[in-house]
N, C-alpha and C positions, 0 to 999 in steps of 0.2 A: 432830639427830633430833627430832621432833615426839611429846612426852611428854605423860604427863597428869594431872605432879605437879606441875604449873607452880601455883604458888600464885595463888589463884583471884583476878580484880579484881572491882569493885565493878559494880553493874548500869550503874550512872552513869559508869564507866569505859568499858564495854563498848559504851554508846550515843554516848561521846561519839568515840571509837575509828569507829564507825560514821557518825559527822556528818562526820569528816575524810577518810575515805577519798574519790580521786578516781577516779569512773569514766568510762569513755569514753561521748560523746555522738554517735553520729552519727546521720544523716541519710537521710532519701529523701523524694523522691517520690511523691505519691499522690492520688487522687480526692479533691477536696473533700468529696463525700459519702461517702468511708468515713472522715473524718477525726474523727470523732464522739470526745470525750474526748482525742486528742491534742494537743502544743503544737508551736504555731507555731516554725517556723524560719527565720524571714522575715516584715521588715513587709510588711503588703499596702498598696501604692498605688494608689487609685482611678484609673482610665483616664477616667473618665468622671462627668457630675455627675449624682447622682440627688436628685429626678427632673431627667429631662433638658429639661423644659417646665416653665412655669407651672402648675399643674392644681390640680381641685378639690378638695375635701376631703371635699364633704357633695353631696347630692342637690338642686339649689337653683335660681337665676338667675341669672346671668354680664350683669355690663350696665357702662355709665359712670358714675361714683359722679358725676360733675359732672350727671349729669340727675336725681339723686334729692335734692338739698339740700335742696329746699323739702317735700319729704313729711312729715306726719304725720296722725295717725291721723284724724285728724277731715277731712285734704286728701290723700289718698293722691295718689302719681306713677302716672299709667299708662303701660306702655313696650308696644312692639309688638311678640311675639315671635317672631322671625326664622327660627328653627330649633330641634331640639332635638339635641344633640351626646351621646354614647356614649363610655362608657369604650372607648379605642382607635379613637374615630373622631377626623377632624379638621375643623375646621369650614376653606374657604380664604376665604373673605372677611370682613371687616371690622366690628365691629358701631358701628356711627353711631349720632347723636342720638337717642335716645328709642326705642332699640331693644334689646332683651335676646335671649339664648337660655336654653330650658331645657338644663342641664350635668346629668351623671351625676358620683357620684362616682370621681375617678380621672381624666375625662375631661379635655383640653388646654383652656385655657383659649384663647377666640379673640382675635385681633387686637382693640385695642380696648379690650374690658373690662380693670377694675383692679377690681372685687368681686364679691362673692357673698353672695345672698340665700340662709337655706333654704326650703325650700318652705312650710313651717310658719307664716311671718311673712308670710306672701304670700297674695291671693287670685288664683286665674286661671283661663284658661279656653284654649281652643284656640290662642287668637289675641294673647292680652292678658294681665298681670298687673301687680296694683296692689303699691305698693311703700308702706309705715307709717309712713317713718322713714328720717330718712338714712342711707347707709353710708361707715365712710372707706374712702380708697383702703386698696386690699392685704387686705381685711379679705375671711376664709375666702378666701385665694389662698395655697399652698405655691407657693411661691418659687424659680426655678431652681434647683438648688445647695443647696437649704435644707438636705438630709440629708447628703450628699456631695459635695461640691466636687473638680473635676479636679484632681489632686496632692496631694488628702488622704494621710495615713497611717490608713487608714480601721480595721485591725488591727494591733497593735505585734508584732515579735517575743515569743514565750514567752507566747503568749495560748492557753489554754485552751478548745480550741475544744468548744464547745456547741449544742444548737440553733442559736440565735440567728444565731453564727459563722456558721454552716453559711446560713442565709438569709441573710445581708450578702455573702457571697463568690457564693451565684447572681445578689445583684441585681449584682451587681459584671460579672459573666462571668467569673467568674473558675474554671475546672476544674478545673485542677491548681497542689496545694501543695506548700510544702516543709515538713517534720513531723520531730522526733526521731523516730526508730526505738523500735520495742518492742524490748525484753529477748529473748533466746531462753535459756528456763529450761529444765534437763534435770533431772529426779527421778527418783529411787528409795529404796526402801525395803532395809534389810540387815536379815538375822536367818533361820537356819534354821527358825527357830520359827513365819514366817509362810507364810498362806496369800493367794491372791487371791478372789475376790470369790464368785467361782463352783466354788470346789475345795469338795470335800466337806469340809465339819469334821471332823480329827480328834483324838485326845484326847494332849494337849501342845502341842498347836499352836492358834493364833490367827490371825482373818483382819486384812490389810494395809487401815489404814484411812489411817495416814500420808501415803502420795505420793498419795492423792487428795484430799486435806485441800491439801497443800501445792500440788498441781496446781491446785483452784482458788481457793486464795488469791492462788494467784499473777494468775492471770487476772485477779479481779477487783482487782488493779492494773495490769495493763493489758497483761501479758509476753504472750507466745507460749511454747505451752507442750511437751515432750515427756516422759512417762512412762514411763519402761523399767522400771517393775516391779519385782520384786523379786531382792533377792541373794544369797543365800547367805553363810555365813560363814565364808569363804573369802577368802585372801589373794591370792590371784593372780586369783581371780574377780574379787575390789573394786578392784582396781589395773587390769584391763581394763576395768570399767563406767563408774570415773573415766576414764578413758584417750578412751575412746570420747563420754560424755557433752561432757568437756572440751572434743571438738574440732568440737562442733556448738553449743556454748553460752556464751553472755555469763554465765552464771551456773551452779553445779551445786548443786543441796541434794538430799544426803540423809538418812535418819534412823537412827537406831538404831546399835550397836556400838561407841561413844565411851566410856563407863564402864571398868574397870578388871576385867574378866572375862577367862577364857581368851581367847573366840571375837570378843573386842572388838578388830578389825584394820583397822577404820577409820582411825586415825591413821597407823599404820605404812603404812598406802597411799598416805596422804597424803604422808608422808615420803620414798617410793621415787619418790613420778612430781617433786617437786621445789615441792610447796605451800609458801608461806613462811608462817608462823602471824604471825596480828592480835590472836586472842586464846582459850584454849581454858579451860575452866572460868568461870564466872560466879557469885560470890556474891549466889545470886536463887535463890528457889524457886516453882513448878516449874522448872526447863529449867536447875540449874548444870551440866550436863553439856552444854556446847555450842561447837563450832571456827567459828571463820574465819578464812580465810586468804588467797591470791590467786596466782594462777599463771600470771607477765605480768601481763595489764589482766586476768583473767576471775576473778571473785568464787566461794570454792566455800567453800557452809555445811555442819553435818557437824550435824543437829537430835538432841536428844533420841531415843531411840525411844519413847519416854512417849509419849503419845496428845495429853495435854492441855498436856505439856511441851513438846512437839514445835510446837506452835499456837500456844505462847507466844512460843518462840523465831523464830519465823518473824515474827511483828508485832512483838516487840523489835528485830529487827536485819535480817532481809531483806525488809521488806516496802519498809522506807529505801532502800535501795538499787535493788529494781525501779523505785522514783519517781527517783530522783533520776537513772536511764540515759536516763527519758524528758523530764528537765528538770520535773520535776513538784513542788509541794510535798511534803516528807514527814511536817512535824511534824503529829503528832496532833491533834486538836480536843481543849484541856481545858478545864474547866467546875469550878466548885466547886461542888457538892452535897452533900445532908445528907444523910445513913444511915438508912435506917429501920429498918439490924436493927446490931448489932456483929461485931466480930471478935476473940475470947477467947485465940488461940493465939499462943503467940511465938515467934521465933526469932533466931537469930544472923545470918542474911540478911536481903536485901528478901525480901519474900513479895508476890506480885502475884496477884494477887485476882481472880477472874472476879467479873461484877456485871450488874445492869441498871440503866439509866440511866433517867428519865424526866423529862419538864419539866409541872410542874401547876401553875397559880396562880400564874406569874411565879418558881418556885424549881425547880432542879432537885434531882431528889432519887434515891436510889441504893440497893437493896437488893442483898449481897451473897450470893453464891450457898453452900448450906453446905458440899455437898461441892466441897472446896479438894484433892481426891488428883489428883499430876500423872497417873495411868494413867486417871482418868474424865473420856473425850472427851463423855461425854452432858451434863456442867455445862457445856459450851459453848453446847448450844444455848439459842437466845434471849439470851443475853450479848451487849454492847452496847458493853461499856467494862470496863474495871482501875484496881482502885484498887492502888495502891502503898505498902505498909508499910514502915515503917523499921524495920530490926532491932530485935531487943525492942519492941518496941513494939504496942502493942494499938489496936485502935477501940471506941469506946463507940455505941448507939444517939444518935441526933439530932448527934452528931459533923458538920461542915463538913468536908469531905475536898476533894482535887485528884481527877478522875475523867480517864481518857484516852479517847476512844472508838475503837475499832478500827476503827469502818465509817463512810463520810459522813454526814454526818446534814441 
């Protein structure tokens, strides 16, 4: 049975607990262009060389570096100019002896030429241009193959596809990829006590800010999301909303009813549909009130109902695991930065710190936020990063800390 007197581990237990868990990775299919932020599931191999010509680079003259040896400025070469060629035109004949075209950039290089003048070194006219100076072969020519070569591995497996990505795979042709799969997370919130969003206020009761918090943290690392709202607290209610969430989801969190109260029947739900516990209580403050478990492959977190504890809990321990279903890095950005204010309070836990982070003058530097109560979700806003305290232990002003940041930076 799933209890909640289980003698609490340490935060650095609880994450390292969460670095080992192994989740399932699979796979699909999908449009290049909607693959923005996912990772590759397959190296990509060039079909083809880009570019698949010779071609320009600049705006210029395409001629034989063997007719311009003798130029300089005081003897300029004059070449006769044949044609002028277009990005996406081709030129079909040959360029001979003492003959140039003007080239666009982008445009094929003709038969013949081995350089390129830009227009800027050159004088000319309808018919004619003078050349200052010799050129060596190859000189402004991109090269068959110079970007791409046929049978490159032009993208590795587990590549984080970006812009970038995303333009290498159209010059490629390449339409469809193979990508980890996003997460499919199911939330809700438990507690008699809440209201939703648009229910009138009334007096004992509080509105549900939780499973939207958690809905879109989740998003922004990258899950697919469902929200059922809220639940009552009720034992047969919370054993059907698990029940139901469970059977549509790689992941379930939700908040509130894990404490040690009557109407707290979170666990015991947990207990009856067959969750096997990873770790319940955490010596950490905000969020020691926090389960994980797993049931089969499918991960189900059980947050704080605390506001600010709840938000804690979710970037301590499940934000790890939305990354790591999509093959994605999970470890945090840290940074060692200086304090600009202290932190006077101690305790027998970690205590984790909301904060802002900021980079000035080659240092980064960190003010922390004062109200530290896990029920005030409003010190979230604008928070950037957490500083971590070690039990008893305090922060002085101009202190060198470890800082984590929660968002990309």
């Amino acid at each position: 049975m799933i209890v909640n007197n289980f003698k609490p581990i340490t935060l650095e237990q609880a994450r390292n607990l969460i670095e080992k868990i192994e989740v399932k990775k699979e796979i699909e299919t999908i449009s290049f262009n909607e693959s923005l932020n996912r990772v590759l599931a397959q190296d990509i191999i060039s079909t083809v060389n880009i570019p698949d010509f010779d071609k320009s680079p600049l705006d210029g003259y395409a001629f034989r570096k063997e007719d311009v040896e003798s130029a300089t400025k005081d003897k300029p070469v004059v070449l006769k100019v044949i044609a002028v060629i277009m990005a996406g035109d081709v030129l079909n004949c040959e360029i001979s002896k003492n003959e140039a075209v003007r080239i666009m950039t982008g445009a094929k290089i003709p038969k013949g030429a081995n350089c390129i003048v830009r227009y800027e070194d050159t004088e000319f006219d309808d018919f004619s241009v003078k050349i200052f100076s010799a050129i060596g072969k190859n000189v402004n020519v991109i090269k068959k193959g110079e970007d791409v070569e046929k049978g490159d591995i032009v993208l590795k497996k587990d590549t984080l596809i970006t812009p970038s990505e995303i333009g290498i795979l159209a010059s490629l042709g390449v339409s469809e990829i193979k990508v980890y799969k996003k997460p499919q997370v199911g939330i809700f919130a438990t507690g008699s006590e809440l209201l939703d969003i648009n229910d009138k206020l009334e007096d004992g009761k509080i509105r549900n800010s939780n499973s939207y918090v958690s809905e879109n943290l989740a998003k922004v690392y990258g899950a697919d999301t469902v929200n059922y709202g809220i639940v009552k607290d009720d034992l047969d209610s919370l054993v059907n909303m698990y029940k139901k969430a469970l059977e549509k989801s790689d992941i379930v969190i939700s908040s509130g009813g894990i404490s040690v109260g009557d109407s707290d029947f979170v666990l015991t739900a947990l207990d009856k549909i067959g969750v096997k516990t990873i770790f319940t209580r955490v010596s950490a403050k905000p969020g020691g009130h926090v389960f994980c478990g797993m049931l089969k492959d499918k991960l189900v977190f059980a947050l704080s109902g605390n506001p600010a504890a709840s938000f804690m809990n979710f970037y301590l321990y499940v934000r790890a695991i939305i990354l790591k279903m999509q093959n994605k890095n999970s470890n945090m950005l840290k940074v060692k930065s200086i304090l600009k204010n202290g932190f006077e309070k101690t305790a027998k836990v970690n205590r984790i710190l909301r904060a802002n982070t900021f980079y000035e003058n080659g240092k980064y530097f960190t003010e922390i936020e004062k109200k530290q109560n896990s029920g005030v979700l409003s010190s979230m806003a604008q928070k950037n990063s957490i500083v971590i305290v070690e039990p008893n232990q305090t922060l002085t002003k101009s202190q060198e800390v470890e800082v984590e940041f929660l968002y990309e930076v």
